[in-house]
C-alpha positions in Angstrom: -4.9 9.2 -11.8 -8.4 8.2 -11.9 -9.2 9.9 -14.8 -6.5 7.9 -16.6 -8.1 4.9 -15.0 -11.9 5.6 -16.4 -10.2 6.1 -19.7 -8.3 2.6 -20.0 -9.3 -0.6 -20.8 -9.2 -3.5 -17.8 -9.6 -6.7 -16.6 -11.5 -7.2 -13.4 -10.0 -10.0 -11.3 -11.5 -11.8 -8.5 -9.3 -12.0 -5.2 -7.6 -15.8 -6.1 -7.0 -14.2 -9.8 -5.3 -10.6 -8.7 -3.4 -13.3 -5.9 -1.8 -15.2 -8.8 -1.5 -12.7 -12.3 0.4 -10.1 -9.4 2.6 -13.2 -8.4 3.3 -13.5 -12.4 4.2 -10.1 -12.9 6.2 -9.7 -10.1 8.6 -12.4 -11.3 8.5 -10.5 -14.7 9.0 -7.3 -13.3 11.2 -4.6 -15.1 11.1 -1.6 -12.6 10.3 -0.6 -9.1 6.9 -1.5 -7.5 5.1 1.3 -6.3 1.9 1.3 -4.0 -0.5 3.6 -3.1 -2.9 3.4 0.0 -5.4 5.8 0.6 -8.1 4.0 2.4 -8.0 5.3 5.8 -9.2 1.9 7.3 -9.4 -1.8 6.1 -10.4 -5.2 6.9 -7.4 -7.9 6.5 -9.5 -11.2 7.5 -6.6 -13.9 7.9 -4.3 -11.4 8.8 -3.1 -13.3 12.9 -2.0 -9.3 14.0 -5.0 -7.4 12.4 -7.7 -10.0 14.2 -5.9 -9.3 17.5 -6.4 -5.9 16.6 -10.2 -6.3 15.5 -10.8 -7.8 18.7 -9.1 -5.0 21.1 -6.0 -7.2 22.1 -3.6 -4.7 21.2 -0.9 -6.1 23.2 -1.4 -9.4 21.1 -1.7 -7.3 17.5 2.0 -6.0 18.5 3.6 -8.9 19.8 1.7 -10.7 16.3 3.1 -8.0 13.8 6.7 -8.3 15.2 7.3 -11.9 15.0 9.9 -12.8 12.5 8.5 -13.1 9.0 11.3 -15.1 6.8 9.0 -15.0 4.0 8.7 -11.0 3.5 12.3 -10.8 4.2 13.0 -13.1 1.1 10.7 -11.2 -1.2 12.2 -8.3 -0.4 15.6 -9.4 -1.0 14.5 -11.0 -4.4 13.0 -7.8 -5.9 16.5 -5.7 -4.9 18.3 -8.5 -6.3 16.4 -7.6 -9.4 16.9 -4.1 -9.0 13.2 -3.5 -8.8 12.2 -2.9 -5.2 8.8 -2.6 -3.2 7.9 1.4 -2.8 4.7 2.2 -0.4 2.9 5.4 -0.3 1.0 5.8 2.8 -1.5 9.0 2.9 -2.9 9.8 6.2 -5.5 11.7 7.4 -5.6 13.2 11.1 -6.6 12.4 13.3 -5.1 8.7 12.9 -7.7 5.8 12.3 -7.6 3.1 15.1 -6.4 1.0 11.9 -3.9 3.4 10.7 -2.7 3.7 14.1 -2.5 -0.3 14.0 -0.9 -0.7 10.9 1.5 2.1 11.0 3.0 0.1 13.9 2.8 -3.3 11.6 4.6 -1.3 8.6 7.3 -0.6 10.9 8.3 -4.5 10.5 7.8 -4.7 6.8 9.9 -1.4 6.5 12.4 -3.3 8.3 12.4 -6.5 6.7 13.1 -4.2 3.5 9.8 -2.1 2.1 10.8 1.2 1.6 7.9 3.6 2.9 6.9 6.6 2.5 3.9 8.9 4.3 1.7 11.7 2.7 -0.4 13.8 5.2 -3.3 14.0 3.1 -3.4 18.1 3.9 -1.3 18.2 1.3 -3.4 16.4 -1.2 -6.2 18.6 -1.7 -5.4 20.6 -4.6 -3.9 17.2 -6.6 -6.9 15.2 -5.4 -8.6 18.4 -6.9 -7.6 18.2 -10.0 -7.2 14.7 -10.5 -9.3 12.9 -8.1 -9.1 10.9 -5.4 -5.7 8.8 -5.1 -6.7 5.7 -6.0 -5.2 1.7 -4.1 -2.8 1.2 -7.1 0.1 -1.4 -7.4 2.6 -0.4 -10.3 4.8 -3.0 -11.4 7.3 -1.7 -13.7 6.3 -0.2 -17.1 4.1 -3.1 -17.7 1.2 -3.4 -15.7 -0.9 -1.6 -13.0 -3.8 -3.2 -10.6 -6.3 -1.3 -9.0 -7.3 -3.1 -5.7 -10.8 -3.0 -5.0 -12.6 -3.4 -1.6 -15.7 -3.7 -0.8 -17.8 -1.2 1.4 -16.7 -2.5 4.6 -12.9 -2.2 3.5 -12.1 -5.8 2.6 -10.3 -5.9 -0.5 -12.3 -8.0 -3.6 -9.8 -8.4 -6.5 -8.2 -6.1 -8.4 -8.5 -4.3 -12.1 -5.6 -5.0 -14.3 -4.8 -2.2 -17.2 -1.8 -2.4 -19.2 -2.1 0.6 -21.6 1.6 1.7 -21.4 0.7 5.7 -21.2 -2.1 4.8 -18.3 1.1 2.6 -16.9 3.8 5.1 -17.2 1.4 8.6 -16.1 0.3 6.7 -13.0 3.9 6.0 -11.7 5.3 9.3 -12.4 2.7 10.8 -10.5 2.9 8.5 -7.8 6.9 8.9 -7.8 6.5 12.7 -7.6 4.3 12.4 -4.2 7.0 9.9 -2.9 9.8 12.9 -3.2 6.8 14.7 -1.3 6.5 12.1 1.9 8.4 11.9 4.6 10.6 8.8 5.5 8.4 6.3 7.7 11.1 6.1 10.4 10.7 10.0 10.9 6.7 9.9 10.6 6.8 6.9 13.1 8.9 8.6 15.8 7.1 12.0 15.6 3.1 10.9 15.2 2.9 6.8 16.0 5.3 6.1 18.7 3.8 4.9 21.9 0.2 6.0 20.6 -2.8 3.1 21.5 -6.7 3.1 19.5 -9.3 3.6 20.9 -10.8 0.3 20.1 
């Protein structure tokens, strides 16, 4: 996927601009959404549950990331409605982050206010990631339009790059759909390698 990236032409996008041209596309949508995370940890200043967790009050971070969140569960509903859909893959490395441990639990919620999640040990990666380089943090919407998030070096994301070349468009998401028939379910992945686990914060 990089290499289809360095070859297209884009628009960089601050953080306030990526907020609302993503917000426009979504409501133009014409196909699934598909996400792909790769970064193995993050910084999500504002985020109430990842502060908690930032600060070592995982008790807090859990008890944050389950209250009821009425506004996911609508956006959720809106893109099924549309027949689109919101499709994340999550690769993972071993041994788990203290973030991915963090928001593995917190993806639990989204997956059941309607995300439908997906996780890629990253094992499993090397001879792709070989040949086509790192998986990049893409956000496909549709046939249309593709961001690449950006973060800077301490994991907070920036803005985004835009590219709406239709072949960049439509190569990305079918590779990215071919290593979601790859993943395992989240609820499996949970049970087996999250449940009960803590970070060492």
């Amino acid at each position: 996927m990089r290499e289809l990236l360095r070859s297209a032409a884009g628009e960089r996008l601050g953080l306030a601009g990526y907020d609302v041209d993503f917000a426009e596309a979504v409501d133009a949508v014409d196909g699934p959404i598909l996400r792909t995370q790769r970064l193995q940890a993050m910084r999500e200043p504002g985020n109430p549950a990842w502060e908690a967790f930032a600060e070592g009050r995982w008790d807090d971070a859990l008890r944050i990331a389950a209250e009821p969140d009425p506004e996911s569960v609508r956006f959720f509903a809106q893109l099924d409605k549309a027949g689109s859909g919101l499709r994340r893959l999550r690769i993972v490395e071993r041994p788990l982050s203290p973030y991915l441990i963090w928001e593995l639990h917190a993806l639990r919620h989204r997956a059941e206010a309607g995300e439908r999640i997906r996780v890629l040990d990253a094992g499993r990666l090397a001879g792709f990631e070989q040949k086509h380089g790192r998986i990049p943090e893409l956000m496909v919407l549709g046939s249309r339009v593709l961001y690449e998030v950006m973060y800077d070096p301490s994991g907070t994301p920036v803005g985004a790059r835009k590219v709406v070349e239709p072949g960049v468009v439509r190569a990305c998401r079918v590779q990215i759909e071919s290593l979601l028939d790859e993943a395992e379910s989240f609820d499996s992945y949970f049970r087996h390698e999250v449940a009960g686990k803590r970070p060492q914060l």
